[in-house]
C-alpha positions as CSV (number, residue, x, y, z in Angstrom):
1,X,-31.0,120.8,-47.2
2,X,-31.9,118.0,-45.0
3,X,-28.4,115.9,-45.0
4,X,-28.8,113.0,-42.1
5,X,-25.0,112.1,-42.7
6,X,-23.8,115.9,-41.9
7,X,-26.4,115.8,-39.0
8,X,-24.7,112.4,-37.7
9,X,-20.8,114.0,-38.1
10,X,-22.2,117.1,-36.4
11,X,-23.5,115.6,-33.2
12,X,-20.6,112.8,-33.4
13,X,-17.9,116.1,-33.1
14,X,-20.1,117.7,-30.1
15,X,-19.6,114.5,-28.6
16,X,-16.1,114.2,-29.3
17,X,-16.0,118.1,-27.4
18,X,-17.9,116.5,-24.6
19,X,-14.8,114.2,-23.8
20,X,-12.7,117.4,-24.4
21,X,-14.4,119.2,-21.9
22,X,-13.7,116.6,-19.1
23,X,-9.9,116.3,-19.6
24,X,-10.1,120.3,-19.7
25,X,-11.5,120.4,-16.6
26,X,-9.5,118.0,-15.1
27,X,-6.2,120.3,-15.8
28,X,-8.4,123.2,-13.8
29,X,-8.4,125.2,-17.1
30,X,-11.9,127.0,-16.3
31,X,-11.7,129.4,-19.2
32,X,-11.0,126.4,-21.7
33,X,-14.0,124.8,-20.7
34,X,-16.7,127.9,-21.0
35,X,-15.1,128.3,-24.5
36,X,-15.3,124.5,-25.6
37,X,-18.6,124.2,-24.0
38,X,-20.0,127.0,-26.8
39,X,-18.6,125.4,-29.4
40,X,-20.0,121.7,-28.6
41,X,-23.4,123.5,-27.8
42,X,-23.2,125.4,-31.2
43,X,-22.4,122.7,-33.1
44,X,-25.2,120.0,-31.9
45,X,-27.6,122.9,-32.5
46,X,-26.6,123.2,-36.0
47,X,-26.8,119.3,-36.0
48,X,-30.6,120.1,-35.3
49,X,-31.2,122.7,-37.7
50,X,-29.6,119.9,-40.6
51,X,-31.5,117.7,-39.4
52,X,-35.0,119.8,-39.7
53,X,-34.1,121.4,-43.5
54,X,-33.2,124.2,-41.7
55,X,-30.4,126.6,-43.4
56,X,-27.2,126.6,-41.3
57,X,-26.7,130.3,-40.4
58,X,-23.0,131.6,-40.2
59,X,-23.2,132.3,-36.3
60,X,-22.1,130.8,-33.1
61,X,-26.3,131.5,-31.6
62,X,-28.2,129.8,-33.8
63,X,-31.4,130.4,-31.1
64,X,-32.9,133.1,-32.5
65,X,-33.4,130.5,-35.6
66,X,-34.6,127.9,-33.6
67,X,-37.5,130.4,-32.0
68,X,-38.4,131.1,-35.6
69,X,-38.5,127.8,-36.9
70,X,-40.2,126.1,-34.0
71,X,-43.0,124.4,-35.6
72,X,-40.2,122.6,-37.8
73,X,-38.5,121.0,-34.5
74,X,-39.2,117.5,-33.4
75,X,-42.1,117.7,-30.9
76,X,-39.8,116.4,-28.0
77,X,-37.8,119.5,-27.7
78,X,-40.3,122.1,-28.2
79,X,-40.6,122.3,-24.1
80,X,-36.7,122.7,-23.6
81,X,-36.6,125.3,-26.6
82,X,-36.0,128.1,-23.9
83,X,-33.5,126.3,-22.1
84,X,-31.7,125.4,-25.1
85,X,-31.9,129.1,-26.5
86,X,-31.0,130.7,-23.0
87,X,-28.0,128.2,-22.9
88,X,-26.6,129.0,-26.7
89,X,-26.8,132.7,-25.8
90,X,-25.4,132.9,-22.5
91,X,-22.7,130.7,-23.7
92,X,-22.0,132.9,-26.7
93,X,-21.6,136.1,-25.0
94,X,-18.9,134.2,-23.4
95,X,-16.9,133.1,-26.5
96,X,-14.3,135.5,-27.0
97,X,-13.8,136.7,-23.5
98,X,-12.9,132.9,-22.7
99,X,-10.6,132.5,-25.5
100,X,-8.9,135.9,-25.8
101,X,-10.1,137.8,-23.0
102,X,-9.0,142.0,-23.0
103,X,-7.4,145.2,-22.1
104,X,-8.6,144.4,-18.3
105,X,-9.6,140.8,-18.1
106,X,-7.4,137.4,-17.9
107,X,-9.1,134.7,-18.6
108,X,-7.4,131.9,-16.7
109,X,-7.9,134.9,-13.9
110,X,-11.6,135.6,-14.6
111,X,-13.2,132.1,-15.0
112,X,-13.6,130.3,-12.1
113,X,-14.8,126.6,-11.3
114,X,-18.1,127.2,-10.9
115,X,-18.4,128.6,-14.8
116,X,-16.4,125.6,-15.8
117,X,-18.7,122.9,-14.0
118,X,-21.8,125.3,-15.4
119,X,-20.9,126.0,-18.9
120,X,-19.9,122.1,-19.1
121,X,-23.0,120.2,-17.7
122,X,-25.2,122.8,-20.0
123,X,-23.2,121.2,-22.7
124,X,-23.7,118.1,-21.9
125,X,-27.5,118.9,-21.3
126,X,-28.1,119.8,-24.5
127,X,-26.0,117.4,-26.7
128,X,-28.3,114.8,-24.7
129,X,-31.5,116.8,-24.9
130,X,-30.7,117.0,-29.1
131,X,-29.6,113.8,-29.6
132,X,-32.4,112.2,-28.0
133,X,-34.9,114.5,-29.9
134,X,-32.9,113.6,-33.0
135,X,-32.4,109.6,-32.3
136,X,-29.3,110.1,-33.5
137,X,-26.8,108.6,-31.9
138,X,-23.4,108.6,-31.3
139,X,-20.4,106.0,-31.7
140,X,-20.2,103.8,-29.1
141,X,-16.5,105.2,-28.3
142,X,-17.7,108.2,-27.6
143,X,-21.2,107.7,-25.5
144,X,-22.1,110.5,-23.9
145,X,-21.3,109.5,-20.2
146,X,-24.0,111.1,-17.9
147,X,-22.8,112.6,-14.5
148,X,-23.3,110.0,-11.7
């Protein structure tokens, strides 16, 4: 189902979660950020697959649908494919540690700075990268501010 509107709300909310991300770093809450970064990166990337006919798949990695439907992807975003793939699956393996964490792992303890400023700019990469490939763009209330 190709629906542009959905598409549109889609990216709109990963751009919304880009903002999120900022103030979350700015309170130091590392963990927060890896977590929020996999949900705006999952959601843009299900923006894509809407807006290439592309059935939604109930999963947080939607890469290994992307890989398949390559040839269906706008031609602009065939060369960051990997990237964007290597980004929604690192980032996933990262969900529920970064949210719940376990028996043996904390984690406002485990996630530092560094996976915070990582996990956030990837976000940001890609939301840009899709959007751009999409030319869909978002309110201007919410531009996606590029880092300076």
């Amino acid at each position: 189902m190709k629906n542009k509107t959905l598409a549109q709300d889609y990216l709109q909310r990963a751009t919304h979660r880009l903002a999120a991300l900022d103030v979350l770093f700015g309170l130091g809450s590392w963990a927060d950020v890896v977590r929020e970064s996999q949900e705006t990166v999952e959601l843009v990337l299900k923006s894509l697959l809407l807006a290439c006919s592309i059935e939604v798949p109930r999963l947080h990695d939607v890469s290994p649908i992307l890989r398949e439907h390559r040839s269906s992807l706008p031609k602009s975003l065939i060369q960051h494919l990997d990237r964007i793939a290597d980004i929604s699956r690192s980032l996933r393996r990262d969900r529920e540690l970064a949210f719940y964490g376990s028996a043996d792992l904390t984690p406002s303890d485990f996630y530092q700075r560094r996976d915070a400023e990582e996990a956030r700019e990837n976000a940001r990469w890609v939301v840009t990268t899709v959007a751009g490939a999409l030319q869909l763009r978002p309110s201007r209330q919410f531009r996606i501010r590029r880092k300076s």
